[in-house]
N, C-alpha and C positions, 0 to 999 in steps of 0.2 A: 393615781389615775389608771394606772396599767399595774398589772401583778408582776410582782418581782422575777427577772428570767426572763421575761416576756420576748427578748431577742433571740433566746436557744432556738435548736434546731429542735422539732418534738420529738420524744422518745421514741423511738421506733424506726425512725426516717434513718440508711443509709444508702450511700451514694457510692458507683462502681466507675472508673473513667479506663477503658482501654485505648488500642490504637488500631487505626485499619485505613483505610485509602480508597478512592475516589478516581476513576478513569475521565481523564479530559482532555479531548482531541486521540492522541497516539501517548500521551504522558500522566503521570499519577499524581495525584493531591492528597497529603496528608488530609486522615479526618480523625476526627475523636469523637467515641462511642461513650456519652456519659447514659448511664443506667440509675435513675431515682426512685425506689422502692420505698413505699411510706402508707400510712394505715389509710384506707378510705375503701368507696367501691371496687371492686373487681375490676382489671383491665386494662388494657396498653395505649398506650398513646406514644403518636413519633410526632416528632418536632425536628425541623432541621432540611424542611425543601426534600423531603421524600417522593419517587416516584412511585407508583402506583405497585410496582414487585417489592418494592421496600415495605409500601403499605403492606401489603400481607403477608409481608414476611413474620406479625403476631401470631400470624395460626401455625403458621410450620414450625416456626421456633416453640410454640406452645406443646405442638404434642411431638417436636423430637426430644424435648427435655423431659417430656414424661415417659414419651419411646426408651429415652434413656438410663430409665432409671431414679432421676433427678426429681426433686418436688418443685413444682411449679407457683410461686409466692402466693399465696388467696390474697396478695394486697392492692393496691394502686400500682404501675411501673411506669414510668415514666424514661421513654428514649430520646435523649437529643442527637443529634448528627450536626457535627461543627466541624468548618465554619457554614453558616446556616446561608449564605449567598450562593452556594454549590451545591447543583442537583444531584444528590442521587439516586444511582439507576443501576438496577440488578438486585442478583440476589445474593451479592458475594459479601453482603452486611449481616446475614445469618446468621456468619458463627460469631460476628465477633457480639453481635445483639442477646444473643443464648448467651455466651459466654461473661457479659455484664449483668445478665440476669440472676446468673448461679454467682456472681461474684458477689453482687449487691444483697442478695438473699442469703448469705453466708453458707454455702453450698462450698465455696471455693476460700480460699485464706487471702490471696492477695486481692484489694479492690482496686488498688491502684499499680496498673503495672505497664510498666514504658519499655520493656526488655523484647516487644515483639510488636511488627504489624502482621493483624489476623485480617485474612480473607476467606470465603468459601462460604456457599450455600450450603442448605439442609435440606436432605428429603425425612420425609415425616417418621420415618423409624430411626431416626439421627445419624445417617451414614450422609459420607460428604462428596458431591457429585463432581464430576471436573470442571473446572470454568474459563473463561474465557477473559482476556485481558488480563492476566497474570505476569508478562512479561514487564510490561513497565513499572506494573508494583513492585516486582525484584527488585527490579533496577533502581528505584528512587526508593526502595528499604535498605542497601549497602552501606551509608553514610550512618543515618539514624535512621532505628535502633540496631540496625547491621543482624537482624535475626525475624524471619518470617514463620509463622505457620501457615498451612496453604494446604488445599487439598492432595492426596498423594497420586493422583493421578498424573497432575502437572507437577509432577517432580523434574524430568529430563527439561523440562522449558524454565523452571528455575534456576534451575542448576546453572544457565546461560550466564546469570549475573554472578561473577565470581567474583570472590569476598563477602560472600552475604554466608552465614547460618540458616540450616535449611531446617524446618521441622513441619514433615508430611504429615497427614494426618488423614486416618481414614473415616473416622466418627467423631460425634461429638465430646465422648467417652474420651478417646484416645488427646482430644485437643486440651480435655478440665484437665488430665496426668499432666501436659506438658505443661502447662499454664498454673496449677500445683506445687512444679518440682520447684524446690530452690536452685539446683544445678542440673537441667536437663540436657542430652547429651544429644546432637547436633548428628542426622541424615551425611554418611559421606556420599558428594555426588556421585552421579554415576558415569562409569566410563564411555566414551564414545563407543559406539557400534558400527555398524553400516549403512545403519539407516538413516544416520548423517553424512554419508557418502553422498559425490554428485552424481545424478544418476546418469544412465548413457542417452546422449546428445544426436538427433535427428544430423544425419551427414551431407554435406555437400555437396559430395561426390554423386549421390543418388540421383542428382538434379540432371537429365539430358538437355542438349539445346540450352537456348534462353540464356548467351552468351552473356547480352547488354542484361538483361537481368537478375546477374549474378554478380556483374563486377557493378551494379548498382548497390546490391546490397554490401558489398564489402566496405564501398567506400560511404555507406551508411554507418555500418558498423565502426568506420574508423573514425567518424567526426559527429558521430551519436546527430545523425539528422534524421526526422523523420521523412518517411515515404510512401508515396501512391504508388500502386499496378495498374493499370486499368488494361482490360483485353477479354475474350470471349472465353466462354468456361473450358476448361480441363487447359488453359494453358500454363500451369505451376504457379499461382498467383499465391494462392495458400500452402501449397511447399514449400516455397522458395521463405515468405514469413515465418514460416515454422523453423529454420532454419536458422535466421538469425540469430536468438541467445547463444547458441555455439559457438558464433563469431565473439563473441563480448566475454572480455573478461572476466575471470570468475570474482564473486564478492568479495570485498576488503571486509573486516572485523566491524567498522561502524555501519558501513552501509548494511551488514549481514544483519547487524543487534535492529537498526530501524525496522528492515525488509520483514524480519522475522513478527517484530512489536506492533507494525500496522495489520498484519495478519492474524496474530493473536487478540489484538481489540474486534477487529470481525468476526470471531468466533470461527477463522479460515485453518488454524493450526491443532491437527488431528492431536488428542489424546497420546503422550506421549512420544511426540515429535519433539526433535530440537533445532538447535538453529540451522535457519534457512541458508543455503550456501548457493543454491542455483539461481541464476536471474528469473525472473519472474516471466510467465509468459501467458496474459487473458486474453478472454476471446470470448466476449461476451454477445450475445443472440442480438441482432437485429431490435428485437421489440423491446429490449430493456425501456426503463426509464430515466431521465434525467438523473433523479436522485442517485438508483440502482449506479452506472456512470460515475458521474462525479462525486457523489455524499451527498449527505446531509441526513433529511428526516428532523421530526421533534427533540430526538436525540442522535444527534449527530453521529456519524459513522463511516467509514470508509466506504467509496465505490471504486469499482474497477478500475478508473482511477492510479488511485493511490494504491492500490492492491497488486497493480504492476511497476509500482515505483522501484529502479533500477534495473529494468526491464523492461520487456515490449509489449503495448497495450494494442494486438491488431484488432480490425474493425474489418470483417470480412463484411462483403453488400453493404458499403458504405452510405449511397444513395438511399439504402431502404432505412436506415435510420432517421426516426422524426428530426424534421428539421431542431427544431428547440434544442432537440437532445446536441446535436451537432455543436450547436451555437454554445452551446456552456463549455466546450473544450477549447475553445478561441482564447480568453485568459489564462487558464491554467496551464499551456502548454507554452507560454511567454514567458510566465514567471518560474514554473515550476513548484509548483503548490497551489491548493486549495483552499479558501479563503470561506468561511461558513460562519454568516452572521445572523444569529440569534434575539429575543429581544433580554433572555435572561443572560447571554453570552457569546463570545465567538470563538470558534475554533479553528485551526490550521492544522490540516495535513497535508505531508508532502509526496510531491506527483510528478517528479524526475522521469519522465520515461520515453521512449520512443516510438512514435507514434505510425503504425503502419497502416494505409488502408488498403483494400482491393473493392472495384468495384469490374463492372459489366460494361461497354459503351453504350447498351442502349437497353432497354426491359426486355429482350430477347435475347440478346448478349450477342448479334454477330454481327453488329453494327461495323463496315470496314473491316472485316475480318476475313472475306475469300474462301472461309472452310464451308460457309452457306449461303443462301441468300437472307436480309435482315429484312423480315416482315412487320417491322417499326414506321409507323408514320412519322415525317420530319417533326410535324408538334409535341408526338410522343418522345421522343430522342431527348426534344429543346428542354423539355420539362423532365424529365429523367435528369439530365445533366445538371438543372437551372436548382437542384435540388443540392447541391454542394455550392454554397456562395463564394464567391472571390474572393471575399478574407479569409475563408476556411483553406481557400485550396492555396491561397498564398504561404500558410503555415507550413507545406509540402516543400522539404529544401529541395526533393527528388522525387520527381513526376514524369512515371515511365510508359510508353506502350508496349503490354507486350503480343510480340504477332503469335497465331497459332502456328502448332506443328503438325504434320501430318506423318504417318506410322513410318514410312522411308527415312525422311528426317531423322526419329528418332534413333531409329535400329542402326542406325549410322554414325552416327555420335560414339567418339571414344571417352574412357570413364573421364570425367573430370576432377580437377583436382577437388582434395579434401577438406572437410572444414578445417583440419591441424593444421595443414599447408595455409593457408588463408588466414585464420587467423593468428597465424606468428605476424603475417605481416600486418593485419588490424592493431596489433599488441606493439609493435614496433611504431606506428603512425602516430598509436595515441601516445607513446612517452614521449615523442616530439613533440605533440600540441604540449602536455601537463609541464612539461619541463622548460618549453619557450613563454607560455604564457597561464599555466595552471589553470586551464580550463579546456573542453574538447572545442572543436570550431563550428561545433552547432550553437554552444553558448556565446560567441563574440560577439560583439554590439558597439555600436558606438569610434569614439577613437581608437580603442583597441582593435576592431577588425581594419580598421584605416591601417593603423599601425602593420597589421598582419599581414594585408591583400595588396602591396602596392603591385603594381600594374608596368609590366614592360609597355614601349610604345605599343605593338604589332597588339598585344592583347587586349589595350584601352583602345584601341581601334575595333577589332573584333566587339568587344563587349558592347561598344555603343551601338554595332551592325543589329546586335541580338536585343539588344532592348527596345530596338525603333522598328524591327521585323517582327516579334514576338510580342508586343505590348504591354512590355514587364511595366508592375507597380517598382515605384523603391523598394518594397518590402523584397518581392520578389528578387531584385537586383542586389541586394541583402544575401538573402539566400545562393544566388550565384557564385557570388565574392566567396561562401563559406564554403562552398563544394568545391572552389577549384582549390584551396587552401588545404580544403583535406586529400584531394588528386596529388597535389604538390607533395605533401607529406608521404602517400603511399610510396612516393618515386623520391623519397627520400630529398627533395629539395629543398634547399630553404632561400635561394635566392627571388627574385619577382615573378610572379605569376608569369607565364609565357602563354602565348598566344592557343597551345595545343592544352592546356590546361582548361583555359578561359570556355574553347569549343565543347570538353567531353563535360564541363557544369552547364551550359546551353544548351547540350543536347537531352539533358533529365529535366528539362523544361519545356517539352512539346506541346505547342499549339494544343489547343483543345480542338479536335475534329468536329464536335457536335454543333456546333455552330455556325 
């Protein structure tokens, strides 16, 4: 009925299987690059939930293999990309796609080879461009196959994952030699420089006046709470923010390797940069977008966000951001992470940060301020203000006003102390929180702030005064409990909250005047 063989594979037909990886979320997914080369029409076909730079990556792969020298198969070629549930996206499937081609077309000796994950794009004369998302490929190549090829641009951001074999690659040329050899000889990292140094730190001391608004920020710094300015322009609203990461200690190794890894999938980490050692500090424009903000998009992607994750995300004219936009930071700033559901998939990235705002009191900004008169109509004010919702602003553990200063004021002020003076003592509050209860007391919730914040009489008396003058939600009354915990901590306490504790966390909870 059938001719004898009729199960072989047809003469001609070979098959090339390499390895390469896949970015999803801030983390990397094995893939395998099978390449099927067999007699029929001319032409490429991908299979394997390709995005649309994958799709063309046929023509660039086509003429850097001829760019390179290399004979490009006159046959059928067939690319799959597995596992076929996982999208990909970019063009960092380039080399390993050329390089299944020249395998499978016998151009190259090994067709099957598991000694390496290859990434890296192709520009059309076969040199290989830098890319972007490289970090977490390192990182999850260390185990299996523990040896990468990768463009040699992102050599210094490889290098990050130690224990991996590094093999840079500047052409397509230079990737068939390494992929070739039978014992190819292994890139030694390179040494640190300076330009993984931290760099110099906005000072403290620079700051005149604005007393309450500097030992705001300390004891922000010390119990990682977020905080509102609100006050009329040029009174250090945006200094005093800029200032912050100084106070924060500097990166630990894991938080460094993540901080560095969310940056590198945005395509945020310059050419030959290494890892990130400073806290992060955005300051993204007014008119951004939700997405821009928090992530997302078709293909998911870090926003500013996550982009200041272990770091400060300030929000200068707070007011003039779309409401929408506002509103998508209500969950992420509870949990700490971004949550981004898809119908092909969902992803998580993480959004650790401390959230600072400054706004104006009114669209004029002298609302209550003395330095002018406020040419604000009361309805304009109501709706300026109405423009931050009361879940939003409850988010604020510390909600300051600050007054203006006028030129006497300032020239009169002796220097103050400096951020290293300050933040020894930030450095010393927080290994009290991490050490009594291994979290800062912006994170406490639940029985454990119970546990934390118990309450002398004289201060549970105080606090009730301030919640039934003040019209604190729980949430807000929350927040209270957490400030005075970390006041307590500056002053080195660990016995009950006291009464003089209780007042300076109710005093970073000022009435809203606009109403």
């Amino acid at each position: 009925m059938f001719p004898a063989g009729w199960l072989l594979a047809p003469i001609g037909r070979v098959l090339a299987r390499l390895s390469a990886a896949a970015i999803l979320g801030v983390d990397a997914v094995p893939v395998s690059v099978e390449v099927d080369v067999s007699a029929g029409l001319p032409g490429v076909t991908m299979v394997g939930l390709p995005d649309a730079t994958v799709r063309e990556s046929r023509d660039r792969v086509r003429s850097a293999i001829r760019n390179s020298g290399f004979p490009f198969p006159p046959d059928r070629v067939t690319v799959s990309l597995a596992p076929a549930d996982v999208r990909k996206v970019g063009a960092a499937f380039d080399l390993p796609i050329a390089l299944g081609i020249l395998a499978a077309s016998g151009a190259l000796p090994h067709r099957e080879d598991a000694r390496f994950t290859i990434v890296g794009g192709l520009s059309l004369d076969g040199s290989i461009p830098p890319m972007r998302g490289l970090l977490p490929i390192a990182v999850g190549s260390r185990t299996a196959p523990g040896a990468l090829i990768f463009p040699a641009p992102n050599l210094r951001e490889a290098a990050i994952a130690s224990g991996l074999r590094l093999f840079p690659v500047r052409s397509l040329v230079e990737a068939a030699s390494v992929l070739s050899s039978d014992r190819p000889v292994a890139t030694a990292p390179p040494e640190s420089t300076d330009a993984d140094s931290l760099p110099p730190i906005d000072d403290l001391a620079d700051v005149r006046g604005q007393f309450v608004g500097r030992r705001a920020l300390e004891v922000a710094a010390a119990g990682g709470h977020h905080l509102l300015f609100c006050g009329p322009p040029g009174t250090g609203k945006t200094m005093l923010a800029r200032r912050l990461p100084g106070l924060l200690p500097p990166l630990g190794l894991d938080e460094a390797l993540r901080v560095t890894a969310i940056h590198s999938v945005a395509g945020e980490l310059p050419p030959g940069r290494g890892l990130i050692r400073e806290r992060p500090f955005r300051a993204p424009h007014h008119t951004c977008s939700d997405i821009a903000l928090v992530g997302g998009g078709s293909h998911p992607r870090p926003g500013e966000l996550s982009l200041a994750h272990g770091g400060v995300l300030f929000l200068d004219e707070l007011p003039e951001f779309s409401r929408r936009v506002l509103e998508t930071l209500r969950q992420p700033l509870e949990s700490g992470s971004v949550h981004i559901a898809r119908v092909s998939r969902s992803v998580t990235f993480p959004a650790e940060v401390m959230l600072v705002g400054a706004m104006n009191p009114c669209p004029c900004g002298y609302f209550g301020s003395g330095i002018r008169p406020c040419r604000c109509a009361p309805a304009s004010v109501e709706r300026y203000r109405g423009r931050l919702s009361g879940p939003l602003r409850d988010r604020f553990d510390i909600s300051l006003d600050l007054p203006g200063l006028d030129w006497a004021e300032m020239q009169g002020q002796s220097p103050s102390e400096s951020t290293i003076v300050v933040r020894e003592r930030v450095l010393a509050a927080r290994a009290r929180q991490n050490e009594r209860q291994g979290c800062l007391n912006g994170r406490l919730t639940g029985r454990r702030l119970q546990a934390m914040c118990r309450l002398g009489p004289e201060a549970e008396t105080l606090l009730g005064k301030g919640v039934s003058r003040l019209k604190l939600s729980v949430r807000a009354v929350t927040r209270v409990l957490r400030v005075a915990r970390t006041v307590a901590d500056l002053e080195g306490s660990i016995e009950q909250l006291t009464a003089g504790q209780v007042a300076e966390a109710l005093q970073f909870r000022v009435p809203d005047p606009g109403f």
